[in-house]
PAVO-599143 format. One record per residue: residue in three letters; x, y negated, z of N, C-alpha, C in turn. Coordinates in steps of 0.001 Angstrom, whole numbers, plus 500000, padded with zeros to 6 digits. Atoms other than C-alpha are relative to their C-alpha. Last residue first. Example, Ala and Ser with C-alpha at 12.3 -4.5 7.8 and 13.67 -1.06 7.14 Angstrom:
REM residues 2
SER499180501190499940513670501060507140499230498910500730/ALA500890501190500000512300504500507800500900498800500000/
***
This chain:
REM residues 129
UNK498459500550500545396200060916841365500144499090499683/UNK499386501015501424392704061026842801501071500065500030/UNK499476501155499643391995064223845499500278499041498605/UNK498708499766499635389790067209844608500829498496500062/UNK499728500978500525385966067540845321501546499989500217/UNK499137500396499372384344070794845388500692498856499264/UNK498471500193500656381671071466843333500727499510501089/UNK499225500433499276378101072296844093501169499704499341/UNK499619498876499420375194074582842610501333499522501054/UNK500516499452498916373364071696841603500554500765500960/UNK500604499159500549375989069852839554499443500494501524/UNK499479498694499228376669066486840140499378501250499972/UNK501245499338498439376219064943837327500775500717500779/UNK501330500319500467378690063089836598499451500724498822/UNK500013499346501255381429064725838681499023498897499714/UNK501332499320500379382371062063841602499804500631499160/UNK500983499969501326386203061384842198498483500379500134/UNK500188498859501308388176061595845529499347499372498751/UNK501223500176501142390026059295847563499494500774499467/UNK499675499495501003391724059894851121498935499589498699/UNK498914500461500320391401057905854068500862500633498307/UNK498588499974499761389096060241855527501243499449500049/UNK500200499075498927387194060715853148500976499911501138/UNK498881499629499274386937057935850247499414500899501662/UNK500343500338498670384630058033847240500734500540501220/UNK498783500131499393384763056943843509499741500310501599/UNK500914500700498645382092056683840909501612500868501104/UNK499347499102498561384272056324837648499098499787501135/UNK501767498742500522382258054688834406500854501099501217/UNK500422499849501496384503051539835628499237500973500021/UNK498238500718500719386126051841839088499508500481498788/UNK499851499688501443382472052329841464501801499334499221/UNK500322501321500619382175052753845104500722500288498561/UNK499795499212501484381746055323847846499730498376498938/UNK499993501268501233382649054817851203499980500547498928/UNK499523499660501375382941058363854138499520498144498985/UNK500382498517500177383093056482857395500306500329498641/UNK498967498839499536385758054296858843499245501197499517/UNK500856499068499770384880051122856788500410501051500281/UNK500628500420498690387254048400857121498941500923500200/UNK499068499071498780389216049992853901499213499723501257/UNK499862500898498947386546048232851551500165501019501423/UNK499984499137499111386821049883848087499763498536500796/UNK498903499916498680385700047620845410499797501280501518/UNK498944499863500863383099047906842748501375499679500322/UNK498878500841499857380173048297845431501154500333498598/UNK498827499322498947377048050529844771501298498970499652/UNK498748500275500115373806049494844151500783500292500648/UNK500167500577499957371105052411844412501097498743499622/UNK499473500428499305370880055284843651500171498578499749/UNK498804500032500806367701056733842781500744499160500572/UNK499919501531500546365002057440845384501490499807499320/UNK499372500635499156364690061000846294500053498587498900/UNK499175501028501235362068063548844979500587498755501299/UNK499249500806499907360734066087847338500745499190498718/UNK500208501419500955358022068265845924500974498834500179/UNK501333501069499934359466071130848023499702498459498976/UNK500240501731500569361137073846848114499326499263500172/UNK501679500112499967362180076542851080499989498674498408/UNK499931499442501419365527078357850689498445499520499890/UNK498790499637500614367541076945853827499202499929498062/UNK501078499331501109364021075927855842501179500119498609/UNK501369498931499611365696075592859637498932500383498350/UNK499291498676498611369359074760858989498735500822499797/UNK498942498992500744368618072491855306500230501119501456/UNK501184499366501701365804070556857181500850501063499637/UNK501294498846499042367981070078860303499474500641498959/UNK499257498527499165371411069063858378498560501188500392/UNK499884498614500871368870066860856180500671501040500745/UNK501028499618500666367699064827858907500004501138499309/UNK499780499444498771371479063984860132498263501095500158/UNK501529499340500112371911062769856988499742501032500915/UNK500203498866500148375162060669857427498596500196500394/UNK500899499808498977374665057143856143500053501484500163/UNK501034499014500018377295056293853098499995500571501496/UNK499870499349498719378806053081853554498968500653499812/UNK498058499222499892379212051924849753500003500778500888/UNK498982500867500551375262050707848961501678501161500059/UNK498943500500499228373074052970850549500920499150500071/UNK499525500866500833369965052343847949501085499976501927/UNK500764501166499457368878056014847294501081498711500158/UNK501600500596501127370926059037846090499726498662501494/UNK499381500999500768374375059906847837499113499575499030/UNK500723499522501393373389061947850932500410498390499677/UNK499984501617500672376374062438853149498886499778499007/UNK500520500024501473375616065819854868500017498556500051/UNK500708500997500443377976066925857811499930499569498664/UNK501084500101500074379403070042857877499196499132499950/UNK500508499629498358382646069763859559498528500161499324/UNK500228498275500052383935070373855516500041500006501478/UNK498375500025499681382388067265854367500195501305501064/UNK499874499143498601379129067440852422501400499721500307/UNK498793499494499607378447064877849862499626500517501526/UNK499226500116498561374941065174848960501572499935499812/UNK498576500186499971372743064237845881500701500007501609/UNK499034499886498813368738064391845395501185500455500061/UNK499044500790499758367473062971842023500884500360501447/UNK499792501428500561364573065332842144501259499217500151/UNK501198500913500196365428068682843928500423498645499095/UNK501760499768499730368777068974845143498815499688499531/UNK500975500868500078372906068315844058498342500963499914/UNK500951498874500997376032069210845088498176499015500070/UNK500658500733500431379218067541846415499127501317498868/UNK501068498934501171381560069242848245498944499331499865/UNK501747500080500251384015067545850413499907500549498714/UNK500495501102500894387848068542850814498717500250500097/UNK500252501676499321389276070074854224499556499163498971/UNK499261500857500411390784073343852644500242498454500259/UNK499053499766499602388290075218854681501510499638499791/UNK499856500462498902385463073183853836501549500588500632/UNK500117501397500227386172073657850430500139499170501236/UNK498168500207500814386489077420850331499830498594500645/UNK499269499556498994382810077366852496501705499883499863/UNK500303501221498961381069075098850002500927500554501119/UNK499084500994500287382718077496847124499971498729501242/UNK498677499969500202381164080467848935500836498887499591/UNK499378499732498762377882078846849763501637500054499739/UNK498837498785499879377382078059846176500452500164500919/UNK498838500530500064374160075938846394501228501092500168/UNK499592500194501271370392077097845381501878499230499917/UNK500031498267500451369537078074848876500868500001498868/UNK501326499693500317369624074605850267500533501261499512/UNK499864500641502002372994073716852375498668501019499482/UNK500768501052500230373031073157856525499871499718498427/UNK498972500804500553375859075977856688499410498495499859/UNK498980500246499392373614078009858974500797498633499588/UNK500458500714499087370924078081856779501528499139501324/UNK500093500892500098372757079277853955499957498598500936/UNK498681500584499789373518082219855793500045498533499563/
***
């Protein structure tokens, strides 16, 4: 079932599935330094390496995660990289950027929060007040 969902073995389906169905991203974390926001059509945001703000969907990982769900591998991901200390509304995809020891990232038009760490198993992300 995992497979399906495009998420590694080791992630809380169930909460990834709540999450999507409520419409907030889920953020969980892989292997070495590896970090995704998921959003709840399924697409994987990965949030390691040096994206800056405009996070690149992982169109890579969907496949990987569909066809080898519970497989590991030596994978290690490149730490993250700089990240902006301003939003910048002109961007229509997911944006992620820093507000002091806050990592910060918009969906949608909406904001959420980052845990730090993100935990392996996942977390759903809930809106900034």
């Amino acid at each position: 079932m995992h497979g399906v969902l495009a998420l590694p073995a080791n992630v809380d389906r169930v909460a990834a599935e709540d999450a999507a169905r409520q419409a907030l991203p889920f953020a969980f974390a892989w292997q070495e330094g590896c970090m995704w926001l998921r959003t709840w059509d399924a697409a994987l945001w990965p949030l390691h390496g040096d994206s800056g703000g405009t996070l690149l969907r992982g169109r890579e990982d969907e496949t990987r995660f569909r066809t080898y769900p519970g497989a590991l591998s030596a994978r290690t991901c490149d730490p993250v990289g700089s990240i902006p200390t301003v939003d910048d509304p002109s961007v229509t995809s997911p944006y992620r950027w820093r507000d002091g020891d806050r990592t910060l990232v918009r969906v949608k038009g909406v904001t959420f929060e980052l845990p730090n760490p993100i935990p392996e198993r996942g977390v759903a992300l809930r809106p900034v007040s």
